[in-house]
N, C-alpha and C positions, 0 to 999 in steps of 0.2 A: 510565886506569881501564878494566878491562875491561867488554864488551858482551856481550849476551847476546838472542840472539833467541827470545822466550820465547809462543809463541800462547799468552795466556791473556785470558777475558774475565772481568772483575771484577762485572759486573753479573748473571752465570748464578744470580744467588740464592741462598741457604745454602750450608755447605757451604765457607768462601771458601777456608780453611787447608789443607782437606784437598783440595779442586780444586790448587791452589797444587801442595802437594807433589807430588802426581801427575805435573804439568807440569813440575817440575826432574826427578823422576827417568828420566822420558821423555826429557827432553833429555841427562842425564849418560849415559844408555844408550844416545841414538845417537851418543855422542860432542862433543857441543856443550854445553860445551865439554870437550877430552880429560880423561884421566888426569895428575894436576898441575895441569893449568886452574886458574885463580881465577874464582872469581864475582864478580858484582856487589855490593856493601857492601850491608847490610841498610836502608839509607837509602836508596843510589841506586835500588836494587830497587823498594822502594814505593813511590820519585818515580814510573818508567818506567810504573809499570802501575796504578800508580791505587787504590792498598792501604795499609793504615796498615802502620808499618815494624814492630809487635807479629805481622803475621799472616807479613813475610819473614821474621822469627826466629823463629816458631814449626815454620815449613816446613824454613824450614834446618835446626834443632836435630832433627826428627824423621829427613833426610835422615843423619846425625851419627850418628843412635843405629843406620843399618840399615846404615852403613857405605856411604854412598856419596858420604861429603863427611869432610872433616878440617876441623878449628878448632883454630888453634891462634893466641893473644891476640899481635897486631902483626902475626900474618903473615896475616891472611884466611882466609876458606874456601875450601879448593880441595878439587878433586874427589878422590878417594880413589885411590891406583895399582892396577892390577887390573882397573879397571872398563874394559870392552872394548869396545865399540860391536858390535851384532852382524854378524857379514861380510856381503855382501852379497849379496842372490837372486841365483840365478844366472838366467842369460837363460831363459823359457817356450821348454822345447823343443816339436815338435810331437806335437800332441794323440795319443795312442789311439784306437784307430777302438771306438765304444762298441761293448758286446757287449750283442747281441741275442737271442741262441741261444749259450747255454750248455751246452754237453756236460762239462762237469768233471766225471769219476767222483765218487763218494765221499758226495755228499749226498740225502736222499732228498726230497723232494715237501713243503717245510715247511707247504704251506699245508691236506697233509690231515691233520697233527695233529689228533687226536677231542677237540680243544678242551672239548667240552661234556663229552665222558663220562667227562674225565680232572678238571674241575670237578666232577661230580658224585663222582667216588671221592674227590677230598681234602675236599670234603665231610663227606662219609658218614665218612671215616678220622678226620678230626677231631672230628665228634664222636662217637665210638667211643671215642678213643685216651685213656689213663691222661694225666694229668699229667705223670708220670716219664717218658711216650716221650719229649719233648720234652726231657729233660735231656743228659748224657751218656751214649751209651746203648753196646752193646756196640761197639765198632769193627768186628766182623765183618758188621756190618748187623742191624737188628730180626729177631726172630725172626719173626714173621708174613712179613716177605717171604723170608728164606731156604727158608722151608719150602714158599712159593708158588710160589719158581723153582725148589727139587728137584724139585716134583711136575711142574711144567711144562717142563724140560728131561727128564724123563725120558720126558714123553709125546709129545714132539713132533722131541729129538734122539736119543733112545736113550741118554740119559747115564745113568749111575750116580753118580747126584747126591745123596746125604747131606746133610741139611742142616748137621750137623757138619762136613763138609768143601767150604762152600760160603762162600765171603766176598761180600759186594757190595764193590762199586770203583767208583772213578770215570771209569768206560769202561775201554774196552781198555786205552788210554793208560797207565793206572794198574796197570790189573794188570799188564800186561808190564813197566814198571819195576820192581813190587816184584819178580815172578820174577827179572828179571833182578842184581837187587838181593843176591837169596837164591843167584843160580845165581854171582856172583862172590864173595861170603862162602865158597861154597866151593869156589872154586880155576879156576872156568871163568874164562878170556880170551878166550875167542872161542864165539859161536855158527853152525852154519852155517842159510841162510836157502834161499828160494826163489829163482832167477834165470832171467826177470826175478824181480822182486817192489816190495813199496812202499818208495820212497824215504821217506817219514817215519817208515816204522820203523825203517830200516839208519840214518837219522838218531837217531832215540830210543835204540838199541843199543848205538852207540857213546858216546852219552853219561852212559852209565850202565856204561861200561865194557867194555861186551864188545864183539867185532870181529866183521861179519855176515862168514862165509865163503858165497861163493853157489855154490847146488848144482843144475842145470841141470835145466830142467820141458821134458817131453816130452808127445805128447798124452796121456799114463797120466799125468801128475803128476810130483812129484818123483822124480829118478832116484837112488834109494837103494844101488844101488853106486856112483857117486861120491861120495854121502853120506857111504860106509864111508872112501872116501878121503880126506877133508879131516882125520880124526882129533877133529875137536868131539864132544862129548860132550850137544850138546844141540842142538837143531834147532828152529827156528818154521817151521811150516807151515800153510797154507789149504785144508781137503782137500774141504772142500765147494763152494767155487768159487773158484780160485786167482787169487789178484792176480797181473797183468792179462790173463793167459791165460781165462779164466775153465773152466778144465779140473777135472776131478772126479778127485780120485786113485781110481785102479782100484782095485777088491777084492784080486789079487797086490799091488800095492805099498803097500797100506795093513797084510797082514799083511808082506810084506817090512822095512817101518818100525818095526813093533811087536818082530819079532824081531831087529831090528840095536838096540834101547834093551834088549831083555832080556840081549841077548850083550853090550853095551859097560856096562851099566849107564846109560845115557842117558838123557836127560830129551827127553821132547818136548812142546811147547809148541804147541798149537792154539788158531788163532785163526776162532773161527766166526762172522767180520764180517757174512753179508748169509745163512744158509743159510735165512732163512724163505722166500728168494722163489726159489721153484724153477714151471718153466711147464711143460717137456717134456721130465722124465725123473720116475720113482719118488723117493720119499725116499731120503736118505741119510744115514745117522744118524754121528753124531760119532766122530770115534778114541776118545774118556776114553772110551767106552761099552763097548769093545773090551779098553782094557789102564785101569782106573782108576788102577791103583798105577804105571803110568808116565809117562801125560800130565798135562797140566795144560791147560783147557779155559777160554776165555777167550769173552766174548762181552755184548752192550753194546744198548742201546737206543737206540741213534747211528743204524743205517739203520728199525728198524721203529717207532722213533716220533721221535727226536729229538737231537741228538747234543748241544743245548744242554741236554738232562737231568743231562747227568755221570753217569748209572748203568750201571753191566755187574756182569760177578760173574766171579770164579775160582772153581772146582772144581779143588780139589787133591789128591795122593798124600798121603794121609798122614803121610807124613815129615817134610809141607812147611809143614801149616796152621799148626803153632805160631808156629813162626818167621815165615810169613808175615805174619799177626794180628797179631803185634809190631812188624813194620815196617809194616802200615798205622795201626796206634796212632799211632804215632811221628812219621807223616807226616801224617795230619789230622783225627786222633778221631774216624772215621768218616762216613759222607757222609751227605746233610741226611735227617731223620727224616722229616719231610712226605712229601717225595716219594718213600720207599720205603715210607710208609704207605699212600701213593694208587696205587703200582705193586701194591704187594699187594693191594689194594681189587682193581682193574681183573683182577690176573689171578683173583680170587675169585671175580667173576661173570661170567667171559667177556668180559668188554670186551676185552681185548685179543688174544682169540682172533677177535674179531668183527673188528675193526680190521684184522687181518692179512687176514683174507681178502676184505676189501676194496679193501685199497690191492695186491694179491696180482694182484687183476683188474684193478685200474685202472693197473700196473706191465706186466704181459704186453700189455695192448694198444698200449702206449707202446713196449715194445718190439718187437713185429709191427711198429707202423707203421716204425718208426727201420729195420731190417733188409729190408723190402719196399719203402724209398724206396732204401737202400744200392743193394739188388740192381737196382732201374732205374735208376739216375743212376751207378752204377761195378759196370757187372756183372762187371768182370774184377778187383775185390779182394773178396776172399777175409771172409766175417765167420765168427770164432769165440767161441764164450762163451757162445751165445743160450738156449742149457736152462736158464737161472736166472740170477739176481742182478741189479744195476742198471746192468750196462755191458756193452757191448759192444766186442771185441778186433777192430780192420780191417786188415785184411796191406793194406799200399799196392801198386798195382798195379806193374808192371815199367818202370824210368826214372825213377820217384817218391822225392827223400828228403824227410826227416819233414819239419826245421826249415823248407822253403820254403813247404812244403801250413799247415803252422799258420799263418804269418807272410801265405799270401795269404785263409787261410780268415779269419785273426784283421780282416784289411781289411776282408772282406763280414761281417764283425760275426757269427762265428762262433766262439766259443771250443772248441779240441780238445787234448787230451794227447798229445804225444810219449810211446813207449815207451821211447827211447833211454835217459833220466832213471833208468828202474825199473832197467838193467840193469848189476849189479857185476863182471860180467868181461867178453868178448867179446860185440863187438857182433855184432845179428844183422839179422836182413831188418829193411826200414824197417815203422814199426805205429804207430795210433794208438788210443789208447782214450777211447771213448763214451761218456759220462754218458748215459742216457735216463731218467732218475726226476724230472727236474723241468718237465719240459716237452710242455704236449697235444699230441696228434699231429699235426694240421695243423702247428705249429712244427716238430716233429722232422721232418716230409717235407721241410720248405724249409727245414731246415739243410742234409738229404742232398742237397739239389740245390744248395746251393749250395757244399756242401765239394767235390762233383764239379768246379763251377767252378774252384773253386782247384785242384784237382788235375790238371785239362786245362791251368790256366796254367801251372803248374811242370814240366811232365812234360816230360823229354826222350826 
């Protein structure tokens, strides 16, 4: 007669049958007894543990119907084949050193979200709003907020923003698939990109079909005669502050880019990730502001309020918006009405004009300090990028490669980004790039002083 070591206690109170099952299918799951196994007889069962033999056949029969036991009359119940024990953990390897000081480009400061002022706009928008906003409503986005982001990209990027030719999306993320989406429908296989540039978008690129060709950034920005060379017909670029270089394409290569998509017929694709946060140089208004019937202008509330918002918008060529519209249809009947009510609320009374220039000062002084702690703890590497946005570009000093400064900063509980990652053809000097958006300054000095550390240990 088979045995069965089964922890169950019969006096835990209500409940007895369904404790019961719980206990065989934990044990059929770690394998005790296997695949084949036979149980214990519905008699023996209830002798062993102290249960009338109604509540072992009620367990059993339920184990029967989910498939983790066969019954078949004279031969017993045994456990069903398939059923796998799960493998076993592997050994605890050793811990990560916890991160203290986070420099990871890319998020901004979540904890000064205008919490309040952004309750008071969905507020105010809800009780404002018709019944019918709340239905299915345009997929190009409500009209109140398309006409709130034309007026407000055009006053603050230089865009020539229509509200006809302005979609809301669900961040960047979303617009550039659907472009990219629209740009293989017609016949593109490959785009060429920035290099360096962000590895999650040569990731998003490719999986939506197109191949990023990288086209090499000089301190002017993209180099637009090698552009002419790859033969792509359509290019993404950052011209207000370029992943991870953090470089401003020149006024020559901005109209150079304009003229090489009017000569090829090309598509160009801007992505104006962080351009609210400029310290120390003049505005710099958007390329679609320049050539609207060639770019397509991309840009998101990820760095200036929130990236778990899901909202951005495309501004598109004309050409584009129909077919655009339809493939955001397609893909999620447009993004939630609430919070494009309370974003149009917010930019209708300034709120979010307000917002900016306050996280605008509380960003520059974060990064003063991050750059004035660089320049005394490793005054012989090189910082570039510092005229705006939330990260800073650090040449490693001479002797220094990337992967050992991260792997000793990551010990002193310092999180930092290899450039190596960002770049799609030849490798270049070693660099790494600096989150400063989420952290006060006293913490950004004693990161700087202590990513020195690492860099004095690794340095040959």
């Amino acid at each position: 007669m088979t045995e069965l070591l089964l922890p169950f206690d019969p006096s835990g109170g209500s409940g007895l049958t369904a404790r019961l099952t719980a206990a065989l299918r934990e044990a059929v799951r770690q394998g005790r007894p296997p695949a084949g196994g036979r149980l214990p007889a519905t008699r023996t069962l209830a002798r062993d543990l102290g249960v009338s033999r109604g509540t072992v056949v009620e367990a059993y029969a339920q184990l029967v119907a989910e498939g983790y036991l066969v019954s078949r009359p004279g031969a017993g119940t045994r456990v069903a084949d398939g059923i796998a024990p799960p493998p076993p953990a592997p050994p605890p390897g050793p811990s990560a050193p916890a991160v203290r000081y986070d420099l990871k480009p890319g998020t901004p400061d979540l904890s000064l979200f205008p919490r309040a002022a952004w309750q008071a706009a969905l507020r105010r928008a809800l009780a404002a709003a018709e019944h019918t906003a709340l239905g299915y409503g345009d997929p190009a986005g409500h009209p109140a907020l398309r006409a709130e982001l034309a007026a407000h990209l055009g006053r603050v990027r230089a865009a020539a923003a229509d509200p006809g030719r302005l979609t809301v999306v669900g961040g960047v993320a979303q617009g550039l698939a659907l472009t990219a989406r629209q740009l293989v429908r017609h016949g593109h296989r490959a785009v060429a990109v920035e290099d360096p540039g962000s590895p999650g978008t040569f990731g998003l690129l490719r999986a939506h079909g197109l191949e990023p060709l990288g086209v090499p950034v000089d301190g002017h920005g993209l180099d637009v005669d090698a552009l002419a060379r790859t033969g792509a017909r359509a290019v993404l670029v950052t011209p207000a502050h370029q992943y991870p270089t953090g470089v401003v394409l020149a006024p020559e290569r901005r109209a150079a880019l304009i003229a090489w998509a009017r000569r090829t017929g090309g598509v160009v694709v801007e992505d104006d990730y962080d351009a609210e946060f400029r310290y120390d140089r003049e505005p710099v208004g958007c390329l679609q502001g320049l050539a609207p019937d060639l770019v397509v202008h991309l840009g998101s509330l990820s760095k200036s309020l929130a990236p778990g918002l899901r909202l951005g918008w495309a501004v598109l060529p004309e050409p584009m918006v129909e077919e655009f519209r339809t493939d955001k249809q397609y893909t999620d009947l447009g993004c939630s009405a609430l919070d494009q009510l309370a974003f149009a609320r917010l930019l209708a009374d300034g709120g979010h004009d307000r917002h900016l220039r306050a996280v605008r000062a509380r960003y520059r002084a974060r990064r003063d300090a991050l750059a004035e702690a660089l320049a005394r703890h490793l005054p012989d590497a090189a910082v570039r990028g510092v005229s705006a946005g939330l990260h800073l570009y650090l040449d490693l000093p001479p002797g220094c490669a990337e992967r050992p400064v991260v792997e000793a900063a990551a010990a002193r509980g310092v999180r930092v980004e290899p450039v190596a990652p960002t770049r799609l053809t030849a490798p270049g000097p070693p660099a790494l790039v600096l989150g400063h958006a989420a952290l006060p300054e006293r913490r950004l000095a004693r990161a700087a002083q202590l990513l020195a550390e690492a860099v004095a240990e690794t340095r040959t």
